[in-house]
Phi, psi and omega in degrees: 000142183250157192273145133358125178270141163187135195240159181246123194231126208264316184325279138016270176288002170269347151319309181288325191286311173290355132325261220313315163347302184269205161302132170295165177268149137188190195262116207283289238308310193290319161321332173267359172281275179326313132336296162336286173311341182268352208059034160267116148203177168081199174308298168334302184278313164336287201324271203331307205287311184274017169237336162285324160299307167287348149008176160288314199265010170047041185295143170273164179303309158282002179262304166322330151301326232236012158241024194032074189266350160327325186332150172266340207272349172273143187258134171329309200267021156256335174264012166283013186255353177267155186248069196282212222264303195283356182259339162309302191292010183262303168324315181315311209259016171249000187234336189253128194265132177282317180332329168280340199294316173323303173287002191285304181310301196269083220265010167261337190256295180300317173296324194296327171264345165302312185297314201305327171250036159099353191269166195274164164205164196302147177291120175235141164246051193175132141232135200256087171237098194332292198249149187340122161220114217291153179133291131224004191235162183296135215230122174277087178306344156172178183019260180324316190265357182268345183289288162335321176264353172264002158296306169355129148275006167287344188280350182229184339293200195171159173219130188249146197195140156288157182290356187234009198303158159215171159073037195058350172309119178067039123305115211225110141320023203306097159270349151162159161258153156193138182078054187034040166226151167253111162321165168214135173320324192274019190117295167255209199200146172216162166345133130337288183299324163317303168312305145334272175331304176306311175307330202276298171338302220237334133319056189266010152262006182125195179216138160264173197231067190245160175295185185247114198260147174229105183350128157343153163263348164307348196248000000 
């Protein structure tokens, strides 16, 4: 059977992670082409874009591309109903007691207060960390020893995740290894060093190691 095509790339997704962070990227030039053709153009589509930008939603000029608000079949107050980049981060910090944010970040911190306050979370059995860290479960202190333990077969299955992850990036499915490769839920399979490596690269506050939880089957 051939595996799943899938690659561990750290570069890549810290890319992605400063991507998904911002604005979109994309080729204005062709949207004002593509816009055109729709009968935005001109004086007209300025306006639009700059009564959008001062808005509630603060769209920026790609974020105006990048939902097609041009459409002519959208009415003003439905694309005044979008939501760009500066007005999220606004939302955020008017809706979130900054006092949280530290456990939000921090998926070792954020267990230490779910437990502490009775609720359930997932079991972790591992951490894979440069530098110290307090707690009860076992700490791979670099390479070698993260190697050792995804040699292991006590290590699976397990969903492997930083410790500081966002957007599901490096979110890992492990379901077992052999003959120097690691299964993945999904199908495929990759290197042992490779993976170490991606991990140790692209964890740079570390990585956990929890058991591996499964819907209901009613759900």
């Amino acid at each position: 059977m051939t595996d799943i095509s899938f690659s561990l790339d750290a570069a890549r997704d810290r890319q992605r992670m400063l991507d998904l962070d911002a604005p979109p990227r994309l080729d204005v030039a062709s949207h004002i082409r593509a816009a055109a053709r729709q009968g935005s153009a001109g004086v007209a589509l300025g306006r639009d874009i700059w009564r959008l930008g001062r808005g509630a939603g603060k769209l920026t000029i790609a974020e105006y591309f990048y939902y097609r608000l041009y459409d002519p079949a959208l009415s003003f107050a439905e694309k005044s109903r979008f939501i760009g980049k500066r007005a999220q981060g606004a939302m955020h910090q008017a809706c979130n007691d900054a006092a949280w944010f530290a456990v939000a970040h921090d998926k070792l911190l954020f267990d230490a207060v779910m437990r502490g306050n009775g609720l359930a979370v997932p079991e972790i059995r591992a951490i894979f960390s440069a530098t110290p860290r307090t707690g009860r479960v076992e700490r791979l202190a670099g390479g070698p020893a993260l190697a050792r333990y995804l040699a292991e077969s006590r290590a699976y299955p397990c969903f492997a995740k930083p410790v500081d992850g966002m957007f599901s990036l490096g979110g890992l499915d492990l379901v077992g290894q052999a003959n120097g490769r690691v299964r993945l839920g999904n199908g495929a399979s990759v290197d042992l060093p490779d993976l170490v490596r991606y991990m140790a690269q692209f964890g740079g506050a570390g990585y956990l190691f929890q058991e591996r939880l499964a819907p209901d089957p009613a759900l």
